[in-house]
FIGUDO-972368 format. One line per field, with one value per atom (N, C-alpha, C): residue number from 0; atom name; residue in three letters; z, y, x. Coordinates in Angstrom, 3 decimals, decimal comma, always signed. Layout:
BEGIN
nr: c(NUM	...) $
atom: c(CA	...) $
rest: c(ALA	...) $
z: c(Z	...) $
y: c(Y	...) $
x: c(X	...) $
This chain:
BEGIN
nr: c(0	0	0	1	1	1	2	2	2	3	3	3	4	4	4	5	5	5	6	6	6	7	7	7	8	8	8	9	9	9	10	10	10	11	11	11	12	12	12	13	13	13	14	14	14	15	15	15	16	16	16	17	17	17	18	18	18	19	19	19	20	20	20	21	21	21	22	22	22	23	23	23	24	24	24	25	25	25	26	26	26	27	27	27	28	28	28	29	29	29	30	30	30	31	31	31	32	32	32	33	33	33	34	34	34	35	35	35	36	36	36	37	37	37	38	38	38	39	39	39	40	40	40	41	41	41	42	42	42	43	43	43	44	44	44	45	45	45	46	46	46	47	47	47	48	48	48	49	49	49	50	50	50	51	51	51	52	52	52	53	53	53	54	54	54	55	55	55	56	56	56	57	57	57	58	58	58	59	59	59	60	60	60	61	61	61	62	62	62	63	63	63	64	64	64	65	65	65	66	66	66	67	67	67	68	68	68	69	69	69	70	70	70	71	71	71	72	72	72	73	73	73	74	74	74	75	75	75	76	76	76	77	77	77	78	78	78	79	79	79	80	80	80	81	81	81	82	82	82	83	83	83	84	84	84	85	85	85	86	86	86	87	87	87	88	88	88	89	89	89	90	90	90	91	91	91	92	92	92	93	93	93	94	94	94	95	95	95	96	96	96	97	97	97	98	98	98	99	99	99	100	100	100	101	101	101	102	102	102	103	103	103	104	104	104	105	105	105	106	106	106	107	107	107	108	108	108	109	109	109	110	110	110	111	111	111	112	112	112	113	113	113	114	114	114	115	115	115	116	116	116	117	117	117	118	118	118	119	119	119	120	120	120	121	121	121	122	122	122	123	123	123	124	124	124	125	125	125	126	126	126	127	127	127	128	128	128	129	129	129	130	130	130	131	131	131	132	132	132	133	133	133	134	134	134	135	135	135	136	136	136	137	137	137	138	138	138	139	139	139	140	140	140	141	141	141	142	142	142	143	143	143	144	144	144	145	145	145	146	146	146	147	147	147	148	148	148	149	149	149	150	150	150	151	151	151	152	152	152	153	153	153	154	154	154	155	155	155	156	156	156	157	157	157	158	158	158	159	159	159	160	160	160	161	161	161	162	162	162	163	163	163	164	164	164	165	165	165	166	166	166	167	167	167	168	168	168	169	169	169	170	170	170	171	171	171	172	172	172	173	173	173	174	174	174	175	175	175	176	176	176) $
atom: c(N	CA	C	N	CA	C	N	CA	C	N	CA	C	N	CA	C	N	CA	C	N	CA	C	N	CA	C	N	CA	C	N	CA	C	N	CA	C	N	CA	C	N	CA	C	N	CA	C	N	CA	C	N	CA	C	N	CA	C	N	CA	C	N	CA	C	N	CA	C	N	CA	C	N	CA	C	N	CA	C	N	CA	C	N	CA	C	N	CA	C	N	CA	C	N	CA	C	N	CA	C	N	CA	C	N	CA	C	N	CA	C	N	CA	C	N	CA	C	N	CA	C	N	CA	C	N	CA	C	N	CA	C	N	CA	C	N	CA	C	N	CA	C	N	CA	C	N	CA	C	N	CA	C	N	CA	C	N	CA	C	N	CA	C	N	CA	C	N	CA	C	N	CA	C	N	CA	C	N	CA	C	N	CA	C	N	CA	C	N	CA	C	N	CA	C	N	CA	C	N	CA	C	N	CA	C	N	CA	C	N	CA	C	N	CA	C	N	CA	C	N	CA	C	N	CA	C	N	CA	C	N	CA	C	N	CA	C	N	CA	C	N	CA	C	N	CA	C	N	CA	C	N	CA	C	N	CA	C	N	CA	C	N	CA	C	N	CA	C	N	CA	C	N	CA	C	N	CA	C	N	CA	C	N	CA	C	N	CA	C	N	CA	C	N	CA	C	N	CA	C	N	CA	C	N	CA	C	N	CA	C	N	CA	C	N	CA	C	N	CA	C	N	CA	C	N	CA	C	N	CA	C	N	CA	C	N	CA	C	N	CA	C	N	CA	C	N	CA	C	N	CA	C	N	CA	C	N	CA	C	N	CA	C	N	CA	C	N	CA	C	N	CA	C	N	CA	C	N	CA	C	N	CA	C	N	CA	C	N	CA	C	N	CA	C	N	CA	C	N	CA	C	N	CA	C	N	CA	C	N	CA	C	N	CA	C	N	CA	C	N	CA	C	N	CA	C	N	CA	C	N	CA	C	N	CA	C	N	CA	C	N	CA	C	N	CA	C	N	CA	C	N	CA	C	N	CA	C	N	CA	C	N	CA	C	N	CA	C	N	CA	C	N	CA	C	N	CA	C	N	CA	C	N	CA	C	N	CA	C	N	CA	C	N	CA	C	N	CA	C	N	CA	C	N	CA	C	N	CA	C	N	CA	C	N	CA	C	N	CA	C	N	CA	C	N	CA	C	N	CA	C	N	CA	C	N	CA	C	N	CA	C	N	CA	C	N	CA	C	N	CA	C	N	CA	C	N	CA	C	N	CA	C	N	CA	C	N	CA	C	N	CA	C	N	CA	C	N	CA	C	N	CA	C	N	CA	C	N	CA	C	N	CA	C	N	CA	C	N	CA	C	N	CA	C	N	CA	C	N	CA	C	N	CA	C	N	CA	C) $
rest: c(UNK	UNK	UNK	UNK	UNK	UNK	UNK	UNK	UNK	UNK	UNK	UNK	UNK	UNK	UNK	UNK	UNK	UNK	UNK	UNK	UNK	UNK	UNK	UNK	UNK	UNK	UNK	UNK	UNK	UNK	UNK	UNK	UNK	UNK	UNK	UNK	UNK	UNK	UNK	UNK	UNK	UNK	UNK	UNK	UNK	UNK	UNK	UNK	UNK	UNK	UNK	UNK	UNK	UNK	UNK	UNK	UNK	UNK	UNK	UNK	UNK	UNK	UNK	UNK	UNK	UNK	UNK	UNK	UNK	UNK	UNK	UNK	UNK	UNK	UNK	UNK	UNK	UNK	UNK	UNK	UNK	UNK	UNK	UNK	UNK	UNK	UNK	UNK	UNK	UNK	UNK	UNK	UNK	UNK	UNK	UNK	UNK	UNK	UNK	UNK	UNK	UNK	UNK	UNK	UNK	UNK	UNK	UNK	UNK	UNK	UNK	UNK	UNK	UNK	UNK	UNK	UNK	UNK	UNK	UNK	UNK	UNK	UNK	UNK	UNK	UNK	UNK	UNK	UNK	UNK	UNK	UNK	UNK	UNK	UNK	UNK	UNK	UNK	UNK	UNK	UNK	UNK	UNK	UNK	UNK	UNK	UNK	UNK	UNK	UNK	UNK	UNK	UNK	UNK	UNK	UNK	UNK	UNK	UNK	UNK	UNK	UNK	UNK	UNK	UNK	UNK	UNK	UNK	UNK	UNK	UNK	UNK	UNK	UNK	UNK	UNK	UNK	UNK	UNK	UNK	UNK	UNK	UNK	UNK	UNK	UNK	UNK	UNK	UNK	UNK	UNK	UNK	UNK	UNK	UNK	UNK	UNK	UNK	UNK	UNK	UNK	UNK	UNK	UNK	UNK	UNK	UNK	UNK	UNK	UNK	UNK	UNK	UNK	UNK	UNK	UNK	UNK	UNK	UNK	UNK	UNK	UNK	UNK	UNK	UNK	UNK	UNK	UNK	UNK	UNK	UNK	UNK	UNK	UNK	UNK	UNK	UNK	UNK	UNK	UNK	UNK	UNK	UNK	UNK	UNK	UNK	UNK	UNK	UNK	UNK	UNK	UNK	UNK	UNK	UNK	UNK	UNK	UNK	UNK	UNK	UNK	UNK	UNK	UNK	UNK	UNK	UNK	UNK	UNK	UNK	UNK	UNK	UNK	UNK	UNK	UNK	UNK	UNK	UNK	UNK	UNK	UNK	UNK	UNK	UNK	UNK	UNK	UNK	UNK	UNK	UNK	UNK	UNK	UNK	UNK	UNK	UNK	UNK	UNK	UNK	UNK	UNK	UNK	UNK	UNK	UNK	UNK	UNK	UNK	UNK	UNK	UNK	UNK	UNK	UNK	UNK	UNK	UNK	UNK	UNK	UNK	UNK	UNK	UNK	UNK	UNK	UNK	UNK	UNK	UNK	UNK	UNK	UNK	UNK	UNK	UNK	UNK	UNK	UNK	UNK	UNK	UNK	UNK	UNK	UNK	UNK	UNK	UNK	UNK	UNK	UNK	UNK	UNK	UNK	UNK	UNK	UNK	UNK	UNK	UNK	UNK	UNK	UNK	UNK	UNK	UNK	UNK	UNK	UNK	UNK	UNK	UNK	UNK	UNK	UNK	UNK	UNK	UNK	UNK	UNK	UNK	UNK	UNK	UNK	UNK	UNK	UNK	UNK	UNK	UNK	UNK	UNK	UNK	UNK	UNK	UNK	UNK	UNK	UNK	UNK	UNK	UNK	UNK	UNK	UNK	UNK	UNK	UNK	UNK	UNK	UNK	UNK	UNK	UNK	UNK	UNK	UNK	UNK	UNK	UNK	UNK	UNK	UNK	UNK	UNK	UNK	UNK	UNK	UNK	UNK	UNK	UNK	UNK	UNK	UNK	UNK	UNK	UNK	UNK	UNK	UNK	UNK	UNK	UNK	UNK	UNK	UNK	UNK	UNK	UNK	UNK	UNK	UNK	UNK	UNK	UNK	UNK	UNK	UNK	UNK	UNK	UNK	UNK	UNK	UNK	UNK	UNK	UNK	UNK	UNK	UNK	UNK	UNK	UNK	UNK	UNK	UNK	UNK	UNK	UNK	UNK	UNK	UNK	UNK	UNK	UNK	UNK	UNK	UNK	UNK	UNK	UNK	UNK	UNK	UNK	UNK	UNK	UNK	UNK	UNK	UNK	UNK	UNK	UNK	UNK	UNK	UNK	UNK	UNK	UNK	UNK	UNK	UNK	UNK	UNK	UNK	UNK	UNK	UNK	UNK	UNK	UNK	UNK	UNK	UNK	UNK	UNK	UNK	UNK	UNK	UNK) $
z: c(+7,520	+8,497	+7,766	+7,978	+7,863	+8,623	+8,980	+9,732	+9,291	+9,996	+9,481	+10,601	+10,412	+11,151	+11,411	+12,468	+12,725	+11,232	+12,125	+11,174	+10,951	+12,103	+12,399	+11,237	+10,579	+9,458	+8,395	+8,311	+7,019	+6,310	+6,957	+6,795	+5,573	+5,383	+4,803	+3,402	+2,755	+1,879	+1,254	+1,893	+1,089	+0,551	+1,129	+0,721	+0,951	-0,019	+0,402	+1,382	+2,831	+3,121	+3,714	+4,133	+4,586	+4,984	+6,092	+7,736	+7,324	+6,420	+6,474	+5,213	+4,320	+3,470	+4,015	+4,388	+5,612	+6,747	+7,298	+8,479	+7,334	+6,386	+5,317	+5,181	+5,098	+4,815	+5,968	+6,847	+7,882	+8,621	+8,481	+9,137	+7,407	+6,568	+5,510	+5,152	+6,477	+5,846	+7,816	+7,821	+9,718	+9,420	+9,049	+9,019	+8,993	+8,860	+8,461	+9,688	+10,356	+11,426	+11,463	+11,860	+11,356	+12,436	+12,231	+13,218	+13,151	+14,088	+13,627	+15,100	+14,383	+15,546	+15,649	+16,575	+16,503	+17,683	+17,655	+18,706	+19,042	+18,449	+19,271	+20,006	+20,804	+21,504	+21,819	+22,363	+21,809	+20,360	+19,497	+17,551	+17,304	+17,908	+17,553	+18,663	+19,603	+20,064	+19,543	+19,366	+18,592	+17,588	+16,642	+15,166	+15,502	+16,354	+16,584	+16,838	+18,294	+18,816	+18,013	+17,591	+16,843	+15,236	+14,911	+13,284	+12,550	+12,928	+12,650	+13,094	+14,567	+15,109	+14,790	+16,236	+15,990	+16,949	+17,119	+18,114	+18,253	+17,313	+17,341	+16,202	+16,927	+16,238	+17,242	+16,658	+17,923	+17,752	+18,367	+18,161	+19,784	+19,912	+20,863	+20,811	+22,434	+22,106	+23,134	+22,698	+23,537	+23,776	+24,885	+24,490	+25,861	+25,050	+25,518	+25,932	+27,607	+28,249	+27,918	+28,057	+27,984	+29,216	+28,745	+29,482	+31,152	+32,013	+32,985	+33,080	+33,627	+33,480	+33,261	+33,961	+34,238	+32,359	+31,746	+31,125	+29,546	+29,902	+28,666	+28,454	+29,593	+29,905	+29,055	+29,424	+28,593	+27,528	+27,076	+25,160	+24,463	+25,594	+24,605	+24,714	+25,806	+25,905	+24,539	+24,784	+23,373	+21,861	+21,886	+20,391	+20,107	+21,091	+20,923	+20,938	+21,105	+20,962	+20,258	+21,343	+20,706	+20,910	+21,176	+21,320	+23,111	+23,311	+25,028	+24,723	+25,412	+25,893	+27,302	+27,994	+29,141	+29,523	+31,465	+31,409	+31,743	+31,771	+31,607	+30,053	+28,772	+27,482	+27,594	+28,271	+28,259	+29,187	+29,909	+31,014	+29,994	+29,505	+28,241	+27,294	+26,715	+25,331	+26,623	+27,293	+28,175	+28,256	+28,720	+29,097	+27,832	+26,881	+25,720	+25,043	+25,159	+24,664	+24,992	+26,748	+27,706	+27,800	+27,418	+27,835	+27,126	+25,830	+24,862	+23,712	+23,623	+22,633	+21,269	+20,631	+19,676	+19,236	+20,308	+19,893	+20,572	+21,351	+21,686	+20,589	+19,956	+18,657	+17,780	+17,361	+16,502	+17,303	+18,096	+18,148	+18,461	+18,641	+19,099	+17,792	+16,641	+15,606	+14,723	+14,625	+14,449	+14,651	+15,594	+16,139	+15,788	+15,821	+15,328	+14,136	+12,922	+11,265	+11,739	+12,407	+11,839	+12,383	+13,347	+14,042	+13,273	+12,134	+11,393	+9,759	+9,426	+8,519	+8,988	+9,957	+10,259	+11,678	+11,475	+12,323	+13,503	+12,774	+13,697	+15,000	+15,106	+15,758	+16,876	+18,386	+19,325	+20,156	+20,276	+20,764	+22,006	+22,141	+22,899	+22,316	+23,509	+23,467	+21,838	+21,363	+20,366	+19,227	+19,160	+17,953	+17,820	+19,191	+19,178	+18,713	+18,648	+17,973	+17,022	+16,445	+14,728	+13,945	+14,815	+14,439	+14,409	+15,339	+14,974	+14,530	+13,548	+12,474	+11,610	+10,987	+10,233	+10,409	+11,385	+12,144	+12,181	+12,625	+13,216	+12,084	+11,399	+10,279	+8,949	+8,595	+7,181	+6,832	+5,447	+5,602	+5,550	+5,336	+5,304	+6,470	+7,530	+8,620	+9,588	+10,046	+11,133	+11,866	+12,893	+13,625	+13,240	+11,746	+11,318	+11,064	+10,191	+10,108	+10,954	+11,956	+13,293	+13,892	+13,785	+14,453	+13,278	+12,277	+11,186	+11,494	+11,483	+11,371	+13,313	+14,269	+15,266	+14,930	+14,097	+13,673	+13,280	+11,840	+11,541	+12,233	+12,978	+13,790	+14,862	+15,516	+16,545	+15,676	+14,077	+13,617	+12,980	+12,874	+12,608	+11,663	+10,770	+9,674	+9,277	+9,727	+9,566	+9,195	+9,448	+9,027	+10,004	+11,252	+11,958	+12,100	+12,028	+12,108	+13,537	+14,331	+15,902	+16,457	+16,506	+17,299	+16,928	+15,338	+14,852	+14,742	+15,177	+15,458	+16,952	+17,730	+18,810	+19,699	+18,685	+18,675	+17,863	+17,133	+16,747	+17,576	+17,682	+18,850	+19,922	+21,080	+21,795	+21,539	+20,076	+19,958	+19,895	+20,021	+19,688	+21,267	+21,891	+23,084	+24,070	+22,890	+23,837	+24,959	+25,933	+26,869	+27,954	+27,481	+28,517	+27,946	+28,774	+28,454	+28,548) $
y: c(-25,857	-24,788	-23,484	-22,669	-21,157	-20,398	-18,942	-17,948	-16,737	-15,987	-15,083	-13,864	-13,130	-11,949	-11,576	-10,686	-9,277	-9,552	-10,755	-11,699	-10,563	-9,434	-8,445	-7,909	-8,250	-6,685	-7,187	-8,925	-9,236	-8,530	-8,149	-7,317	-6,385	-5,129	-4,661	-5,206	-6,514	-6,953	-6,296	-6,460	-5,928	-7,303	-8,602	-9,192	-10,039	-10,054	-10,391	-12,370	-11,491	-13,030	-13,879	-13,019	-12,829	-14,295	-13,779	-14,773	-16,472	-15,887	-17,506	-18,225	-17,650	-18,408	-18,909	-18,183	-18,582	-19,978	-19,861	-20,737	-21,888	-21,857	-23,374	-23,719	-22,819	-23,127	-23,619	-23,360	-23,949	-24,933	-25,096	-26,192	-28,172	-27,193	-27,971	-28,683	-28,167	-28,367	-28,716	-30,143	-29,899	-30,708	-31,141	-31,032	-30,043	-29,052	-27,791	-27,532	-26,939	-25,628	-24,643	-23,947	-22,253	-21,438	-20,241	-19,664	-18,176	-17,557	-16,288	-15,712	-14,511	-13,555	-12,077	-11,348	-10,270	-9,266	-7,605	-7,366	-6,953	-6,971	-5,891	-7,479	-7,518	-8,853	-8,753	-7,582	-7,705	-7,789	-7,236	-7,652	-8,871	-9,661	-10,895	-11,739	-11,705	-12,567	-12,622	-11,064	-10,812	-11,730	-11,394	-12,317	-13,927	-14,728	-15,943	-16,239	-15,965	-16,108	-16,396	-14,802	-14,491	-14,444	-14,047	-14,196	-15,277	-15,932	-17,065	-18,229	-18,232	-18,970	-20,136	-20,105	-21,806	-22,138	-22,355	-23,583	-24,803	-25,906	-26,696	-26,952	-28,106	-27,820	-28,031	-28,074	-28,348	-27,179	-26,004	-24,787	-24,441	-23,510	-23,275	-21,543	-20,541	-19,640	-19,241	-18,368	-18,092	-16,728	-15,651	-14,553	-14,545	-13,554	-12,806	-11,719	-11,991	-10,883	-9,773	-8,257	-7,932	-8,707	-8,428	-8,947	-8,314	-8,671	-8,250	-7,351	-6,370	-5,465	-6,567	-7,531	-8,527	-9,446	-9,655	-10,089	-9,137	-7,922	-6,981	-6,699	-6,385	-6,144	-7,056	-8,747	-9,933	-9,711	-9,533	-9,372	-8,203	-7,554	-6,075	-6,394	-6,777	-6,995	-8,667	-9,267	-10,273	-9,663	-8,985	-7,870	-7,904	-6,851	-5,926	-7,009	-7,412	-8,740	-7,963	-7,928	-7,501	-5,816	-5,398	-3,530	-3,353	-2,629	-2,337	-1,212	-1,651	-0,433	-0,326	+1,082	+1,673	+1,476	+0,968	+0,522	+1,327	+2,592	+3,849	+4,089	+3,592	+3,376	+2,009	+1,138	-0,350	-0,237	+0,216	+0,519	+1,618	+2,600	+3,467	+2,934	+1,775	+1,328	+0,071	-0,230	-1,292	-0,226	+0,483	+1,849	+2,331	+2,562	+2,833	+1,735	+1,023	-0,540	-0,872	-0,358	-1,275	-2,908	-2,966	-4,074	-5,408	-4,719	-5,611	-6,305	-7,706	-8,360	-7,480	-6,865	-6,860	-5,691	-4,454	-3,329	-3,033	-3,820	-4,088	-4,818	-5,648	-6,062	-5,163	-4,383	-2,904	-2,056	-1,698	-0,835	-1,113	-2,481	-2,498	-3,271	-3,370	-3,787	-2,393	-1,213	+0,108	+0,025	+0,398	+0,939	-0,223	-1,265	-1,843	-1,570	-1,685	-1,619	+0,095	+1,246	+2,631	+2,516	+1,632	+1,645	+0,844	-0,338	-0,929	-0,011	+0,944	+2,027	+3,047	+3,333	+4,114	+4,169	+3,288	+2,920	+3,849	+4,730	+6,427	+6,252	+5,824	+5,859	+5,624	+5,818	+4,730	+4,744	+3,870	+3,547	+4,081	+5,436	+6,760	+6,631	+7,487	+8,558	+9,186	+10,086	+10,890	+9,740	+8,777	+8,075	+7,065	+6,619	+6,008	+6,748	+8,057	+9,190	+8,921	+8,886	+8,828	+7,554	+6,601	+4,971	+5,239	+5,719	+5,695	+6,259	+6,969	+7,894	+7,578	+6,111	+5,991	+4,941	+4,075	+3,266	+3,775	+5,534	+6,171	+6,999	+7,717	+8,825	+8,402	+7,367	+7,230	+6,610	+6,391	+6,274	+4,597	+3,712	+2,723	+2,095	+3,131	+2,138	+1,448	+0,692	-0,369	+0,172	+1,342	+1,857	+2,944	+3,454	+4,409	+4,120	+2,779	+1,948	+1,532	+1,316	+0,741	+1,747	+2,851	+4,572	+4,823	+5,005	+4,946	+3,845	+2,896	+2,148	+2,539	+2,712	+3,067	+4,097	+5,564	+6,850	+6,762	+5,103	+4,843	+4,113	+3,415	+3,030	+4,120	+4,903	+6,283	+7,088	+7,278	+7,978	+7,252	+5,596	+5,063	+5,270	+4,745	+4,518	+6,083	+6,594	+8,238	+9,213	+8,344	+9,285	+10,785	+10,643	+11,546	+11,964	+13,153	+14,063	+14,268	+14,125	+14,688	+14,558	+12,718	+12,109	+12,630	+12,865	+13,538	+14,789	+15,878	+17,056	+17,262	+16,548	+16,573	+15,849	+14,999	+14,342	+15,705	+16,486	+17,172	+18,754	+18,934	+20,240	+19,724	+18,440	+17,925	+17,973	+17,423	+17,192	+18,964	+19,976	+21,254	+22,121	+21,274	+21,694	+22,460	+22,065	+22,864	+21,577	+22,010	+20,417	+21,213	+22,139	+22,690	+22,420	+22,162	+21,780	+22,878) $
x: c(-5,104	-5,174	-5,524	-6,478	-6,788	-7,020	-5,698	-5,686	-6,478	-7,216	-7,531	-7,730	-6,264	-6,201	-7,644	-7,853	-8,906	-10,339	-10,264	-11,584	-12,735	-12,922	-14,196	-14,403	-13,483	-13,570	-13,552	-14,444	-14,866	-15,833	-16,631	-17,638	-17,349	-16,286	-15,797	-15,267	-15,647	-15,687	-16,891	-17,892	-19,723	-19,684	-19,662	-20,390	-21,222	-22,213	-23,493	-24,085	-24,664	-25,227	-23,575	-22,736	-20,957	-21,503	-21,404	-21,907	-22,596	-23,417	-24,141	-23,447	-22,914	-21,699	-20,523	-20,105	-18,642	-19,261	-20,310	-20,684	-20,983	-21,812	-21,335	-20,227	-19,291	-17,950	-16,999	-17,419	-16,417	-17,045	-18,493	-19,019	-18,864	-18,609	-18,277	-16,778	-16,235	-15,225	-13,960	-14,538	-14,386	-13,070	-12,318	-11,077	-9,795	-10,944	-10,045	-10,200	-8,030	-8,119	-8,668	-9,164	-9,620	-9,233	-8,282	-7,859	-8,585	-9,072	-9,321	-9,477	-8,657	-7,784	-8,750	-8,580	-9,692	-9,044	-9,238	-8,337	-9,810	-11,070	-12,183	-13,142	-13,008	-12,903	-15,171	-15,522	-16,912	-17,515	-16,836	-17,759	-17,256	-16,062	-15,933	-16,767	-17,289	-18,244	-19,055	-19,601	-21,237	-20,658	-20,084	-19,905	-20,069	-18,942	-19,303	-20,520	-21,131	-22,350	-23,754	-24,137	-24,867	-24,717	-23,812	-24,282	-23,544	-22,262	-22,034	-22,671	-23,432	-24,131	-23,516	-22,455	-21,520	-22,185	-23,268	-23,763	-22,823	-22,890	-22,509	-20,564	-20,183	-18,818	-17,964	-16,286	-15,351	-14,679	-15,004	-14,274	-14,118	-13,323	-12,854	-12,109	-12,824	-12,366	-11,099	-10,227	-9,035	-9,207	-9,085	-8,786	-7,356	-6,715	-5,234	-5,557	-5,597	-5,507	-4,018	-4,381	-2,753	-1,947	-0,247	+0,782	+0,738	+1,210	+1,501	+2,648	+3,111	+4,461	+5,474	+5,703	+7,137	+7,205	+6,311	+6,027	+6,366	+5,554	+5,535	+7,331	+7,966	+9,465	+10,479	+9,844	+11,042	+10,432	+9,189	+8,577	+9,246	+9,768	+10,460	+11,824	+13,036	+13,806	+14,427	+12,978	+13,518	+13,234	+12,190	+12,328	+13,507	+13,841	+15,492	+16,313	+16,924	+18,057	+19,216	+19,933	+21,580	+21,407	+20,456	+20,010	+19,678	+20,338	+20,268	+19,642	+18,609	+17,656	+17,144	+17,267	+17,437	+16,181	+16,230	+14,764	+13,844	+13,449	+12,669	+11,731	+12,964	+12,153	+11,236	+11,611	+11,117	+9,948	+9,770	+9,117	+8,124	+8,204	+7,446	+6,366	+7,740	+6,886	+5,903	+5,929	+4,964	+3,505	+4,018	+2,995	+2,072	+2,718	+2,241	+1,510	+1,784	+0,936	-0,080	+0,233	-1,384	-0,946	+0,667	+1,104	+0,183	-0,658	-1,225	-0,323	-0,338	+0,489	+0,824	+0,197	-0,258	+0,148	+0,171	+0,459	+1,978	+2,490	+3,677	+4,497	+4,013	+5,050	+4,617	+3,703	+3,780	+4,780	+4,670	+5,434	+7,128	+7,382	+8,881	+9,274	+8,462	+8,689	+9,106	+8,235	+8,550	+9,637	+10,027	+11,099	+12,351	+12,453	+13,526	+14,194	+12,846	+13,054	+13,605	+12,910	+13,593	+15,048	+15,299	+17,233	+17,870	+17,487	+18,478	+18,143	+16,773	+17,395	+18,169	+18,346	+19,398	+20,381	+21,347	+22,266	+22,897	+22,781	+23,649	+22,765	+21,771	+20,753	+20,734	+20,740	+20,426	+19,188	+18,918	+17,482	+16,815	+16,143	+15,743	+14,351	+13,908	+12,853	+12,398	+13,395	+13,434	+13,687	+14,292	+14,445	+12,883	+12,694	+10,936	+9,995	+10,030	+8,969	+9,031	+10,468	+10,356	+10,166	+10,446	+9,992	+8,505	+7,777	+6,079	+5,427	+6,278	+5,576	+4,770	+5,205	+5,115	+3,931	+3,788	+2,985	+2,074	+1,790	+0,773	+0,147	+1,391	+0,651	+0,707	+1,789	+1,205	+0,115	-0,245	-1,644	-1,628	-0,657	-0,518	+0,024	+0,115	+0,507	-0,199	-0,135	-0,397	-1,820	-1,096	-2,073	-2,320	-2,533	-3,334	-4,173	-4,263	-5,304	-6,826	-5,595	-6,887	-7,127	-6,579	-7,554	-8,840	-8,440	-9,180	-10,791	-10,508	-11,316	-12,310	-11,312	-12,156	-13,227	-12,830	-13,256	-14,511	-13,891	-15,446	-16,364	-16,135	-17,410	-17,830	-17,176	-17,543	-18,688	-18,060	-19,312	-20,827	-20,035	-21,487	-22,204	-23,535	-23,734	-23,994	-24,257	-25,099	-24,130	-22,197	-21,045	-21,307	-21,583	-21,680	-19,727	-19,842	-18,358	-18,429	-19,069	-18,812	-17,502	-17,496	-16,425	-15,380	-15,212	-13,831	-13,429	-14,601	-14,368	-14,075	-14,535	-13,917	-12,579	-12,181	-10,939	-9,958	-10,222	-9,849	-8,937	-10,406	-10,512	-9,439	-9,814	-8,735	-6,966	-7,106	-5,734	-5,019	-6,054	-5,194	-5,112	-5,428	-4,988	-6,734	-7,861	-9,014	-9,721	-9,677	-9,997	-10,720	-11,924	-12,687	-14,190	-15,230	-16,571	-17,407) $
């Protein structure tokens, strides 16, 4: 069996002729599972489709729609296990997610690890800010990462600054055209 998270961003290796080495490799090797996960659900078609060109083969694709509210609710309520949380925050972090797998266990994963480093803690509004600090602004977190990597494709090969000067300007409160 081989998993391979947010497969899209093999690319980011630089290496050469990616696509048609890899498609030897997995068409070479058909005993093998191959799992590969992707949250940008159009560059991983393009990738299968077209530049892996799996025509043929026993592969099979899945995509995960986000959760439904009733759904996102028991995925946060089983996170927390043994942590009561009020259902206005639960109802929040659903909201904040888009009720997507993915960024719902980022973020109620956050927030767990910052309430068992610091116990005094109980699980609010104000203590969820500070659980996604670190998710969001350090430079190693989760979804700094995947803003980052959005930034760079918005500006595209040419490293155009637009998108990020105006993500900029926005975030300081100017929102007039």
């Amino acid at each position: 069996c081989f998993i391979l998270d947010e497969f899209h961003r093999i690319e980011s290796f630089k290496i050469k002729d990616i696509y048609n080495q890899w498609r030897k490799c997995i068409m070479s090797h058909k005993n093998t599972l191959c799992i590969l996960t992707s949250s940008n659900i159009t560059l991983a078609n393009k990738i299968i489709d077209c530049d892996l060109n799996m025509l043929f083969g026993n592969f099979q694709k899945v995509v995960f729609e986000p959760f439904d509210t009733k759904t996102a609710r028991a995925f946060i309520r089983n996170k927390f296990k043994g942590i009561v949380l009020e259902r206005g925050l639960i109802d929040f972090l659903a909201d904040l997610s888009s009720c997507k797998p993915f960024y719902l266990k980022v973020i109620c994963d956050a927030c767990i690890d910052y309430l068992a480093k610091n116990p005094g803690f109980k699980p609010d509004i104000s203590s969820l800010v500070l659980s996604l600090e670190e998710a969001f602004i350090e430079k190693w977190g989760t979804l700094n990462k995947i803003f980052y990597d959005l930034i760079n494709q918005a500006q595209g090969q040419e490293k155009d600054t637009l998108p990020t000067d105006i993500l900029i300007t926005l975030s300081k409160g100017v929102n007039r055209i």
